[in-house]
NULUM-88579 format. One line per field, with one value per residue (C-alpha): y, x, z; residue in three letters; residue number from 0. Coordinates in pm, 1 decimal, decimal comma. Each point is the difference from the previous one (the first is absolute). Layout:
% residues N
north = c(Y:...)
east = c(X:...)
up = c(Z:...)
type = c(Ala:...)
seq = c(NUM:...)
***
This chain:
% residues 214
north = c(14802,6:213,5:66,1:341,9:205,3:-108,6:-446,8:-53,6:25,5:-322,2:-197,4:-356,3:19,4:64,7:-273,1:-253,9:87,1:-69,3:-313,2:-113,4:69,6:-154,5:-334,0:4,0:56,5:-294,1:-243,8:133,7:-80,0:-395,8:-9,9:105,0:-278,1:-253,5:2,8:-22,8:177,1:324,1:240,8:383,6:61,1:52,6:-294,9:-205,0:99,2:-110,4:-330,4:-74,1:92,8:-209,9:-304,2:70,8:51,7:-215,2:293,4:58,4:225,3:253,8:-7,3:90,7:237,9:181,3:-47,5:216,1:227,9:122,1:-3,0:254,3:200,3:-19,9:167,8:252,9:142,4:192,4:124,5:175,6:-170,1:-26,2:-305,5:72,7:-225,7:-198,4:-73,3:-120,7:-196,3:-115,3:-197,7:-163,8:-78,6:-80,9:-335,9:-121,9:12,1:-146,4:-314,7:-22,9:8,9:-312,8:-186,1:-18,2:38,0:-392,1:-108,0:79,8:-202,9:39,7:292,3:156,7:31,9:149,9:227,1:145,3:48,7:159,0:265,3:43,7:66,2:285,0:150,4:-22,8:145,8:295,5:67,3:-69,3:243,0:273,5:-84,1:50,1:270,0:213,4:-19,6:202,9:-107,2:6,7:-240,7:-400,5:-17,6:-88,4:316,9:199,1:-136,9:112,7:363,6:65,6:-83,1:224,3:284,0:11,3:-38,3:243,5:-26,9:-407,3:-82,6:-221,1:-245,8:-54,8:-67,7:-219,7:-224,0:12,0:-152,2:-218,1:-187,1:-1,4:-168,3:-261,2:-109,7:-80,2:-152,6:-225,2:-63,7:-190,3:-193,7:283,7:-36,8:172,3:-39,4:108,1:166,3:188,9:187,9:57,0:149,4:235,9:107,8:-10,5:101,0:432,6:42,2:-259,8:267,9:310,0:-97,5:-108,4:269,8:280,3:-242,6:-30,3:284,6:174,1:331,0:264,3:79,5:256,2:-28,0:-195,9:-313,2:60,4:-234,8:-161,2:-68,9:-324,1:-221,6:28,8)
east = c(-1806,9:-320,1:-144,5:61,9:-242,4:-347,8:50,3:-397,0:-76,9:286,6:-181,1:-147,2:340,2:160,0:-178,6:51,6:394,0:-13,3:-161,8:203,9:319,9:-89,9:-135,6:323,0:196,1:-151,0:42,1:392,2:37,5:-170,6:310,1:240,0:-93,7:-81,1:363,9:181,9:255,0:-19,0:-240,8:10,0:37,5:-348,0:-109,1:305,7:-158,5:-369,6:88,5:228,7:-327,2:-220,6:243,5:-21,5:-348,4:-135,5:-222,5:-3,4:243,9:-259,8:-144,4:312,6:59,7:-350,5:36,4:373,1:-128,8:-297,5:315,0:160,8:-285,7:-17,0:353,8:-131,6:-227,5:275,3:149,7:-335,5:19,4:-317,1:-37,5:-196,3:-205,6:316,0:205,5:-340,8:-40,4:345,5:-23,4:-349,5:94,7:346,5:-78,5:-294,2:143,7:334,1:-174,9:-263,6:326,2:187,7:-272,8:-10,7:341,2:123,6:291,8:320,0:318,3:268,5:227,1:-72,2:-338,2:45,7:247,9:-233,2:-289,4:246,1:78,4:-351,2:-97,7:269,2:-85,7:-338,5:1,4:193,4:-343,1:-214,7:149,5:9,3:-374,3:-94,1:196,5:-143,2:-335,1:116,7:-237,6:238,1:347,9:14,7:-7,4:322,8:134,5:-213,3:171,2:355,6:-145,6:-194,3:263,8:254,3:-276,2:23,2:352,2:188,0:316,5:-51,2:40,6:-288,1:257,9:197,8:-298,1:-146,7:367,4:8,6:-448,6:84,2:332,3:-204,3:-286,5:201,8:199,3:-274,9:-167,8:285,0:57,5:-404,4:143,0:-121,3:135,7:305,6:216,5:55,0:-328,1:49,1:332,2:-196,6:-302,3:259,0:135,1:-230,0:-386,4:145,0:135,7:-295,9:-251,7:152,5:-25,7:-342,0:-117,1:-20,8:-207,8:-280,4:-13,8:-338,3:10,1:-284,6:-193,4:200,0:289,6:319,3:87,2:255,6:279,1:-81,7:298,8:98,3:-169,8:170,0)
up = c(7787,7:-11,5:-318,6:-168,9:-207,8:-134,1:7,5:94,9:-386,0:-99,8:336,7:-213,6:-167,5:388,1:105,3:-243,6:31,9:374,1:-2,5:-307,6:185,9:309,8:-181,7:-187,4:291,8:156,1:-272,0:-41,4:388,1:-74,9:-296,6:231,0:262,7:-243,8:-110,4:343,6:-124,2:308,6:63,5:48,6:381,7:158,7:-205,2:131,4:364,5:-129,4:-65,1:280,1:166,6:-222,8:81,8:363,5:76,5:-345,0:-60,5:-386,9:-161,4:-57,4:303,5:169,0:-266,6:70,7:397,0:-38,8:-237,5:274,2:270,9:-172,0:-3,0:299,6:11,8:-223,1:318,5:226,5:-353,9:-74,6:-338,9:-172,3:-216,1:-360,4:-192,3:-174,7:373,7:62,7:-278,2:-4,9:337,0:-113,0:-351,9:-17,3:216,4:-113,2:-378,3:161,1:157,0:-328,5:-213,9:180,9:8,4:-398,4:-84,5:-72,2:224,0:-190,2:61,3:-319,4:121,4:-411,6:88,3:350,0:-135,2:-259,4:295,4:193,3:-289,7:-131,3:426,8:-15,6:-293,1:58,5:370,0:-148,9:-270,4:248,2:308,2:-293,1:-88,9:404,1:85,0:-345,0:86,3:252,4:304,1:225,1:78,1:152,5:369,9:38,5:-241,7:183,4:298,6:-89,5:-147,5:340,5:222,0:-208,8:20,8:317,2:97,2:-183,0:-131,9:-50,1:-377,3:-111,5:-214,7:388,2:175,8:-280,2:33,0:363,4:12,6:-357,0:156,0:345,5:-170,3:-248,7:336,9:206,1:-311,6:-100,0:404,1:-68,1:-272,8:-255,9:-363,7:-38,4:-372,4:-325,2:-23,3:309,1:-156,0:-306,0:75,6:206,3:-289,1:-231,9:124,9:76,1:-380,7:-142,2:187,4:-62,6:-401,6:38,4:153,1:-233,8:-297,7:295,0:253,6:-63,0:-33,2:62,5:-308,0:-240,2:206,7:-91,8:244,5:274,3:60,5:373,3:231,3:19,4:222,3:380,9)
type = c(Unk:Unk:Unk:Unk:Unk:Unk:Unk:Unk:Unk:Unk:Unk:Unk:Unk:Unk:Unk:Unk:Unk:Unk:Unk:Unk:Unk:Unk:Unk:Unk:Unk:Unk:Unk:Unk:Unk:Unk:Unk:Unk:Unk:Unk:Unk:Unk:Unk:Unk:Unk:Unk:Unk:Unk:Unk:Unk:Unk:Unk:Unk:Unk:Unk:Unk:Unk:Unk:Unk:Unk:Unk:Unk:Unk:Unk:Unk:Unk:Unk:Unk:Unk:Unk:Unk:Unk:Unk:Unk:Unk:Unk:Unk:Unk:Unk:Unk:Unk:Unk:Unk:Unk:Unk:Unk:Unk:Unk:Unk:Unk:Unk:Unk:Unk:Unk:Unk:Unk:Unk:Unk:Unk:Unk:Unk:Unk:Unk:Unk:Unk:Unk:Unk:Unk:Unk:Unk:Unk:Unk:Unk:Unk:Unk:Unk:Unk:Unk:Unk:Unk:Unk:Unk:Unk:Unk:Unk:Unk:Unk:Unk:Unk:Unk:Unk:Unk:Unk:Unk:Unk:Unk:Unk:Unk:Unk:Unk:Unk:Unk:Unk:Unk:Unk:Unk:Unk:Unk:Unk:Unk:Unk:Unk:Unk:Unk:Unk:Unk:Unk:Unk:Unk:Unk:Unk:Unk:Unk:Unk:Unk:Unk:Unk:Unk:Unk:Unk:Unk:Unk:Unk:Unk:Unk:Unk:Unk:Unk:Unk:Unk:Unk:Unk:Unk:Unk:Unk:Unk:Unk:Unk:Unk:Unk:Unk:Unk:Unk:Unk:Unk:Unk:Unk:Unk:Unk:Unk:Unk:Unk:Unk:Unk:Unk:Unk:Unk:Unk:Unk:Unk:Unk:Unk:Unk:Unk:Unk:Unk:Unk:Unk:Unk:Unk)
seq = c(0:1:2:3:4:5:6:7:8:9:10:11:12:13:14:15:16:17:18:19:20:21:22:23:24:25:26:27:28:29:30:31:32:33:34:35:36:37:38:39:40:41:42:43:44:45:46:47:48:49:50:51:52:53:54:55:56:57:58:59:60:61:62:63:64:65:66:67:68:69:70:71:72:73:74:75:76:77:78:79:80:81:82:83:84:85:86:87:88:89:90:91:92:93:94:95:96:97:98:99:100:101:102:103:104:105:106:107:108:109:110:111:112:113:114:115:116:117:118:119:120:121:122:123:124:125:126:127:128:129:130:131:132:133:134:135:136:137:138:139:140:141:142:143:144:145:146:147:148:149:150:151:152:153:154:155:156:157:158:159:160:161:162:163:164:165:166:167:168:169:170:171:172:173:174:175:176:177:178:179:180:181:182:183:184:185:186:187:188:189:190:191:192:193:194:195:196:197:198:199:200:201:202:203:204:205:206:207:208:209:210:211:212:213)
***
């Protein structure tokens, strides 16, 4: 997702809308666990991993995030300033998050953490992804791979990694639910009608709707 046309003049603005997103992405993520009601897949693997190897759910979350990179290397992908960003971030605002959240127990309560985590995720991938400094490492995973193979849709091989990923992650006694089917069905149209109130566009030039996230 390369930036089109003149963006260097919107940059504090760029900035401030990566950051944002990726803070609020974080603190979504702490709702999400804090309920115990399912996670999105990769974060289903993350703390199957955090419960295995009592690392901290950030931790793991940073540790994966710099593995996928790694991935990125024979795909000649070349991470921007936001897939950067997104693997340091994401984590640290994660762990900061759970460790001031209160512990919740009455199912109400969890409920409503669950649906505010959702909904917020959705604001906060559109905030990222408009800055437009380049996709999450796992996105730019999926996009890469599809690049170079040809002929492979990028909503098969996102299935075929995302059910890969929740398996393994429920297999480590990852969080699988309610919340799981959810964000499923909810974070793609949530994005996709965030997206065009926050995509910045190049001075004088109108904003251009951005694919959905892969």
């Amino acid at each position: 997702m390369a930036p089109t046309g003149n963006l260097r003049d919107r940059l504090p603005r760029r900035l401030v809308q990566l950051y944002g997103g990726l803070a609020l992405y974080g603190v979504s993520m702490a709702f999400m666990i804090e309920s115990s009601l399912g996670l999105d897949p990769w974060n289903v693997l993350h703390e199957g991993v955090a419960r295995r190897t009592g690392l901290s759910f950030g931790t793991v979350t940073i540790l994966a995030g710099v593995l996928v990179l790694l991935l990125w290397v024979p795909l000649r992908q070349r991470p921007g300033l936001g897939t950067v960003s997104n693997v340091l971030v994401v984590g640290l605002v994660i762990d900061a998050s759970l460790a001031l959240l209160p512990d919740v127990r009455p199912i109400a309560a969890r409920g409503a953490l669950l649906v505010a985590g959702v909904l917020l995720n959705g604001l906060a991938t559109a905030l990222y992804l408009g800055a437009r400094f380049g996709p999450g490492p796992r996105d730019g995973l999926m996009t890469g791979y599809v690049a170079r193979h040809p002929g492979r849709s990028v909503r098969l091989v996102r299935t075929v990694i995302e059910v890969t990923v929740l398996a393994l992650g429920w297999l480590l006694g990852g969080t699988v639910g309610v919340g799981t089917v959810a964000y499923a069905l909810g974070i793609g149209p949530l994005t996709q009608a965030f997206l065009p109130l926050v995509t910045v566009a190049p001075v004088d030039s109108p904003a251009r709707p951005l694919a959905e996230p892969a």
